[in-house]
C-alpha positions as CSV (number, residue, x, y, z in Angstrom):
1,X,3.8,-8.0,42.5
2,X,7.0,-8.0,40.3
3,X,6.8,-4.4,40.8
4,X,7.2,-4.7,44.5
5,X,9.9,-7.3,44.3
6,X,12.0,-5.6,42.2
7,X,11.8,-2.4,44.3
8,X,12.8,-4.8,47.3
9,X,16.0,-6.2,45.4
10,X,16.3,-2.5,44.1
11,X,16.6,-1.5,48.3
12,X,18.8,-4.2,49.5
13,X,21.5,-3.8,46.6
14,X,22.4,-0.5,48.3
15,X,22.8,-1.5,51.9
16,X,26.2,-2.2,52.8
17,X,26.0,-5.6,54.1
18,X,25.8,-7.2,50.5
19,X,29.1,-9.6,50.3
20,X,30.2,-10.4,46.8
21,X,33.1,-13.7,46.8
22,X,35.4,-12.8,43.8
23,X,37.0,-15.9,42.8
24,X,38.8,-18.5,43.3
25,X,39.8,-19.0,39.8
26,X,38.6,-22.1,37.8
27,X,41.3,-24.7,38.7
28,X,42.6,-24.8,35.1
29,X,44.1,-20.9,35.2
30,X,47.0,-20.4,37.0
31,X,46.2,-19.9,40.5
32,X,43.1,-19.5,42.6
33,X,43.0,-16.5,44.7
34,X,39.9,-15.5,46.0
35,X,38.6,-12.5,47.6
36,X,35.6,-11.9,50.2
37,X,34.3,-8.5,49.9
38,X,32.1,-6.7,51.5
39,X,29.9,-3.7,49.3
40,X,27.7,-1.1,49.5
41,X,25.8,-0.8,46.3
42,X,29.8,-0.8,43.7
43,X,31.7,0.5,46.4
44,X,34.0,-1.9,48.1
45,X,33.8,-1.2,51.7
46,X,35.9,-3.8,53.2
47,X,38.1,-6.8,51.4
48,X,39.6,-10.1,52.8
49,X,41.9,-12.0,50.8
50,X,41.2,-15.5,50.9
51,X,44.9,-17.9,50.1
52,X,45.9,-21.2,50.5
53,X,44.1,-23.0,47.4
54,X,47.3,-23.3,45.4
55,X,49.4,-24.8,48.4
56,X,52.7,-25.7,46.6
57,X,54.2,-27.5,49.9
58,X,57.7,-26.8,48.3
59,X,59.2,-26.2,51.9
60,X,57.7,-29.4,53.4
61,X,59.3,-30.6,49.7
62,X,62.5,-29.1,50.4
63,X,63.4,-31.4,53.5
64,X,63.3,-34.2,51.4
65,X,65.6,-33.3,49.2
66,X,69.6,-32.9,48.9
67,X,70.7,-29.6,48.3
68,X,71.2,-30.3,44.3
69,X,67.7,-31.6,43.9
70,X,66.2,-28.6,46.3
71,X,66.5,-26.1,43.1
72,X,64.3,-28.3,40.7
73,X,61.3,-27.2,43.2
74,X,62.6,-23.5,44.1
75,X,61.5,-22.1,41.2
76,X,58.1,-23.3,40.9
77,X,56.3,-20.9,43.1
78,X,56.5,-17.6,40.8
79,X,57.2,-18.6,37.7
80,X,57.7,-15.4,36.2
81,X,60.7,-15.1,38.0
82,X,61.9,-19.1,38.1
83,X,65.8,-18.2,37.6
84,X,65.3,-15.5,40.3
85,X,64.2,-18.0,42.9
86,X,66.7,-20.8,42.0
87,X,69.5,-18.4,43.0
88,X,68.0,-16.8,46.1
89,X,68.3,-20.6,47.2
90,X,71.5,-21.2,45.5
91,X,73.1,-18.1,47.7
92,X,71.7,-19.5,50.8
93,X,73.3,-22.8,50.7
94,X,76.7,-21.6,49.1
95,X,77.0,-18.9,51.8
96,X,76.4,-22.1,54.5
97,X,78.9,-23.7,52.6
98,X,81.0,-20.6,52.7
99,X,81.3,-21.3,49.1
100,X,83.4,-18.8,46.2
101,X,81.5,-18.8,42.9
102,X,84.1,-18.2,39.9
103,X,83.5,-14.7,38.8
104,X,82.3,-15.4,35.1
105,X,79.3,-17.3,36.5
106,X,78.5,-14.5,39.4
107,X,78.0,-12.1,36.3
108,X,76.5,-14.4,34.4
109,X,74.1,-14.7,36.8
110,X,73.4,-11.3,37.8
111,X,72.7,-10.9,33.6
112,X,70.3,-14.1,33.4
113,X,68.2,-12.1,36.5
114,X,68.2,-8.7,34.7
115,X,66.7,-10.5,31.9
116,X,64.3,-12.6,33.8
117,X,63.2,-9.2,35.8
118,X,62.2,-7.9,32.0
119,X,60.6,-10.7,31.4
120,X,58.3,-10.8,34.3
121,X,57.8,-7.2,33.9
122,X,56.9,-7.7,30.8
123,X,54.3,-10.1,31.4
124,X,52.2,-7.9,33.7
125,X,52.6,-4.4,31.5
126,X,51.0,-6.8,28.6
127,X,47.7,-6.3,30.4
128,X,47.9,-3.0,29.0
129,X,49.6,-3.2,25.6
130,X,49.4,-6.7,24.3
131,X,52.3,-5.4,21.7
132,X,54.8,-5.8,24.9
133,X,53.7,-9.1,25.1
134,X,54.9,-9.9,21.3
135,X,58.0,-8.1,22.3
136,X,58.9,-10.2,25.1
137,X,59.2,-13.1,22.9
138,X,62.1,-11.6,22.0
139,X,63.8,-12.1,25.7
140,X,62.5,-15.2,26.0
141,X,64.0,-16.7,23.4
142,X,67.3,-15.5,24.5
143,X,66.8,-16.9,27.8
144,X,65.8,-20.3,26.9
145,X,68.2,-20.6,24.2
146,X,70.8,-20.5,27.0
147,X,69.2,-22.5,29.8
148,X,67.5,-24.4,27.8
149,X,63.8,-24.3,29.8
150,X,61.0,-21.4,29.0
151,X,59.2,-21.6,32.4
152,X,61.4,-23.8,35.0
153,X,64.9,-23.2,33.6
154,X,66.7,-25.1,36.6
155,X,69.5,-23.4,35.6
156,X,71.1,-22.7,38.7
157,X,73.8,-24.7,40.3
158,X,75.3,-24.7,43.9
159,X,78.3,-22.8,43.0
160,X,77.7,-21.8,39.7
161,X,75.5,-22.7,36.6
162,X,74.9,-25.7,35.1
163,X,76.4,-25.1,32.0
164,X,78.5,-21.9,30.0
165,X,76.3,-19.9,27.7
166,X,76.2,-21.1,24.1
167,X,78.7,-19.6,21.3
168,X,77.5,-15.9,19.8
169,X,74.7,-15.8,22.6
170,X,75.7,-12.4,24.4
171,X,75.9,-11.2,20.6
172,X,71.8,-12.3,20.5
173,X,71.3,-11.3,23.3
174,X,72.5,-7.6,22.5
175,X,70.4,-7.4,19.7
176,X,67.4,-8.7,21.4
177,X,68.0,-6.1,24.3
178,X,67.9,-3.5,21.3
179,X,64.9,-4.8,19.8
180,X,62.9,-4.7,23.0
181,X,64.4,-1.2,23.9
182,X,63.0,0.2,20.6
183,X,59.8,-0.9,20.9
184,X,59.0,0.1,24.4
185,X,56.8,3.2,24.6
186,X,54.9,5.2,27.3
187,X,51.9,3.8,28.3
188,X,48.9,5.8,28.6
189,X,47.6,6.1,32.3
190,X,45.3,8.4,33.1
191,X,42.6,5.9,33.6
192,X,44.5,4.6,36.4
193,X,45.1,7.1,38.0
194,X,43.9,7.8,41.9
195,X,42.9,4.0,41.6
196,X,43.9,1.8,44.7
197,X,46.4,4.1,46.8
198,X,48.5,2.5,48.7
199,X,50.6,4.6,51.6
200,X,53.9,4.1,52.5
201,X,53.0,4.2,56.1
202,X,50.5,0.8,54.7
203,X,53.8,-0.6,52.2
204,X,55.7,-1.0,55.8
205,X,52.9,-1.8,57.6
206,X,52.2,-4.9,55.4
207,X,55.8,-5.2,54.3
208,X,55.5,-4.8,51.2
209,X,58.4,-4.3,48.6
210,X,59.4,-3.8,45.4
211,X,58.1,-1.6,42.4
212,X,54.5,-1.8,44.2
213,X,55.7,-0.3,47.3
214,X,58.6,1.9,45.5
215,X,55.6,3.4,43.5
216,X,54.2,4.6,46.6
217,X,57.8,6.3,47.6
218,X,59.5,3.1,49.5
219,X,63.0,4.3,48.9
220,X,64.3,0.2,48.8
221,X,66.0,-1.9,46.3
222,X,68.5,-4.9,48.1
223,X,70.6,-4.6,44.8
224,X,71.2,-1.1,45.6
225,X,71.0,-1.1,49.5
226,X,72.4,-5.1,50.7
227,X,73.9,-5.8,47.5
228,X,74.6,-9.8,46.2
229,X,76.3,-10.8,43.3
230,X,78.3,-7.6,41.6
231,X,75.4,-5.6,42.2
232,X,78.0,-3.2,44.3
233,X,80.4,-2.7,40.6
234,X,77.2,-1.3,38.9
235,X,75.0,1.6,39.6
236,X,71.6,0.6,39.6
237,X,69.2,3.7,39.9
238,X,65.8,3.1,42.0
239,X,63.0,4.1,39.7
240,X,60.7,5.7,42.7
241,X,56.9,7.3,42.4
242,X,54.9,9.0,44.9
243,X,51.1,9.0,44.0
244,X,51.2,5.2,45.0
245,X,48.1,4.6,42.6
246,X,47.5,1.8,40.0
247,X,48.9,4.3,37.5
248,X,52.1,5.0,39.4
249,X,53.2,1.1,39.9
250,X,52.5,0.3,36.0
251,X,55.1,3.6,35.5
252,X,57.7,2.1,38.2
253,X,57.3,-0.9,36.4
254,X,57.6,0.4,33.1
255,X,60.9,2.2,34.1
256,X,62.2,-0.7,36.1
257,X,62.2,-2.5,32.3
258,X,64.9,0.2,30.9
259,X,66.9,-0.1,34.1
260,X,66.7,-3.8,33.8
261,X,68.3,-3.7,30.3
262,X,70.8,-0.6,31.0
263,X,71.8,-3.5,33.8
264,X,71.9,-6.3,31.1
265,X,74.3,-3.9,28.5
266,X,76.7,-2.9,31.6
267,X,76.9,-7.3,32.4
268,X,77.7,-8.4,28.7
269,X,80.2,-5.1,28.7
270,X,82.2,-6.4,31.7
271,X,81.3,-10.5,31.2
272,X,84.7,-11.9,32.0
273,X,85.8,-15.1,30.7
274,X,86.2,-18.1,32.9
275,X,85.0,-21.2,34.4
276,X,80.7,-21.0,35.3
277,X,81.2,-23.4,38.4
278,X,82.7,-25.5,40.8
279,X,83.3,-29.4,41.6
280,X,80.9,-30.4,43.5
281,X,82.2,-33.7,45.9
282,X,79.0,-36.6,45.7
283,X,77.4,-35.8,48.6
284,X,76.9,-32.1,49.1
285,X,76.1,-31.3,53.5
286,X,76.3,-28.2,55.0
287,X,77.6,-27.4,58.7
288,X,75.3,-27.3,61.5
289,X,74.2,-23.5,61.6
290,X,71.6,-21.0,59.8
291,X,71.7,-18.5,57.4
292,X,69.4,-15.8,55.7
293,X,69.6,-15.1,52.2
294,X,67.5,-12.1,50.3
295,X,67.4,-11.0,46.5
296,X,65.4,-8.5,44.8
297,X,62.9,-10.9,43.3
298,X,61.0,-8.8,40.0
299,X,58.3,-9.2,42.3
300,X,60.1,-7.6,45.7
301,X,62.3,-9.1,48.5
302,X,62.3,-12.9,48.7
303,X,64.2,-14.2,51.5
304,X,65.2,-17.4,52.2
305,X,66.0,-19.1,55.9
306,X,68.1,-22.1,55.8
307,X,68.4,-24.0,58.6
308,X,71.3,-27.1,58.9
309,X,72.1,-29.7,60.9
310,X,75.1,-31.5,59.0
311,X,72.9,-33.6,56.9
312,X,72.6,-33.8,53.0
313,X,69.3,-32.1,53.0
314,X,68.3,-29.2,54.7
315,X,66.7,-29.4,58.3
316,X,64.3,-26.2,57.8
317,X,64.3,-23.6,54.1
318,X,61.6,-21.3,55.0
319,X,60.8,-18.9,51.9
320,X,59.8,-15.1,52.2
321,X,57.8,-14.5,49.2
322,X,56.9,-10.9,48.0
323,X,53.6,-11.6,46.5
324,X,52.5,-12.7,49.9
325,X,53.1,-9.2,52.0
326,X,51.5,-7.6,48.6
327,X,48.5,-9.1,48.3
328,X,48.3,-8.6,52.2
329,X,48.3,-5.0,51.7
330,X,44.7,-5.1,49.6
331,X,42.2,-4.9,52.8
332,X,43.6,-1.2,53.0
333,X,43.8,-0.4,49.5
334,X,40.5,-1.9,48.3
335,X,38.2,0.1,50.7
336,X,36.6,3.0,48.5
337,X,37.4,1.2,45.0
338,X,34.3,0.6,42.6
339,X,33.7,-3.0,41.6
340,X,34.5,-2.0,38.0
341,X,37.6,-0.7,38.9
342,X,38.8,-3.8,40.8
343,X,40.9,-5.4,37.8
344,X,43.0,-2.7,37.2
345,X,43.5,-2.3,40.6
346,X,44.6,-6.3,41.5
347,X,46.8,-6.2,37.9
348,X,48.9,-3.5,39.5
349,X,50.0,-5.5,42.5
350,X,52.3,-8.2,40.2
351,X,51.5,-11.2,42.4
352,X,51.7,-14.4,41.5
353,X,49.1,-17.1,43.1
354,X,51.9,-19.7,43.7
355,X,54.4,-16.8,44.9
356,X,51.3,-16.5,47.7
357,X,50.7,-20.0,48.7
358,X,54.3,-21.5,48.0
């Protein structure tokens, strides 16, 4: 009898009908994504991504909100990347304001999201070498020892930073960007390779953006092609692949960490001296009117849609996130992958859950 049952199970584990849910994450990780896929026998044969269990609200949140307070809650959606989101919002608003930031502060800026880039690069390349991780403390110490926060630096101002960078802290910062330089390595990758290919005909299908769809050939980077800040002073090479397999975006990423710190050298080089912001009057209101804002977020494009109708708080701030479009993309990348292979393949997409649900 157990014979005959087991050769029954041993049957219906290779039709393709079986449907495995992967996820959502215990509630105590950060993040819950989960994923509905559909299998016959290891292979995936079709995947759904399943979002919305980490619903930040943050642009219900935002209409509540003056446009000082709105940056306490824009950096809470990828936090890898918290000083990159507070000044995709801070651009947005100043350019409604039609606001000049003094120039100190514009490359101060542009540094403090070069390092942040590393940072969350960093993060997701420790999945492989757990040594980068160690590393990255490095950074990270340089960063919150000038905005004083390690995860939600709120660092941000409208029309500048909060505060100047502390005394001998582009010095530390130097030899921190040495020390990490040293220690990166190349990464071993053949394991990865021919895992979850993603075309470039799917990248702009899904809209997806930066090193995961640059690794597939995308030819786009905003700090190169729509540049903000004093991106347009510096030249900032696009670090591009072509396989567009898991091993291919961990190399663009890898890469993307030197250019990130040749970016970081070329802003302390050329940090002028000067005020970091500007007066701000009490109450803070922006003319009736729209505007669109976009950054290269470490994770891709994040866009920002501010909408105004004279008041103290915005009327409308709808976010484009990039880990949205990415994950987006896995229904036609997953097809054809072996469950065991699955991890590898999600780890080379760099999303973050909150970056999805926002």
């Amino acid at each position: 009898m157990n014979e005959v049952v087991a050769g029954v199970g041993a049957a219906a584990l290779s039709r393709s009908d079986i449907t495995l849910e992967l996820g959502p994450h215990h509630p105590s990780t950060h993040g819950s994504l989960r994923l509905r896929l559909a299998l016959d026998g290891s292979t995936v044969v079709s995947a759904e991504p399943l979002v919305g269990a980490l619903h930040r609200g943050a642009e219900k949140l935002f209409e509540a909100r003056d446009y000082r307070q709105i940056l306490v809650l824009a950096n809470r959606h990828d936090w890898l990347a918290a000083f990159n989101n507070e000044l995709g919002v801070a651009l947005a608003v100043e350019r409604m304001l039609g606001m000049e930031v003094p120039v100190r502060a514009t490359w101060l800026r542009m540094l403090l999201a070069e390092l942040n880039r590393v940072l969350s690069h960093l993060m997701f390349l420790g999945w492989l070498s757990r040594d980068l991780l160690v590393v990255r403390e490095v950074l990270q110490a340089v960063l919150e020892e000038a905005t004083g926060g390690r995860i939600h630096v709120v660092y941000t101002r409208v029309g500048g930073l909060r505060e100047d960078v502390p005394a001998g802290w582009t010095g530390r910062c130097r030899e921190a960007v040495a020390t990490v330089r040293s220690s990166l390595a190349p990464l071993d990758l053949t394991s990865f390779e021919g895992l979850g290919i993603l075309s470039v005909a799917d990248a702009l299908s899904y809209g997806v953006s930066g090193p995961v769809a640059r690794a597939s050939g995308l030819d786009m980077d905003l700090r190169r092609d729509d540049p903000y800040l004093a991106y347009s002073s510096l030249d900032v090479p696009v670090v591009l692949g072509s396989a567009g397999d898991a091993a291919a975006r961990f190399s663009c990423l890898l890469q993307q960490v030197h250019v990130s710190l040749d970016l970081v050298e070329a802003c302390l080089d050329r940090l002028p001296p000067g005020a970091v912001n500007v007066k701000l009057p009490k109450t803070v209101r922006a003319p009736e009117g729209s505007t669109y804002a976009w950054t290269e977020a470490p994770s891709g494009v994040a866009g920002y849609y501010l909408v105004s109708r004279g008041a103290s708080t915005p009327w409308r701030l709808a976010m484009r996130t990039a880990s949205f479009n990415n994950v987006s993309a896995l229904p036609a990348v997953l097809p054809g992958t072996q469950v065991q292979d699955l991890p590898a393949v999600l780890a080379s997409f760099f999303f973050v859950v909150g970056d999805i649900d926002k």
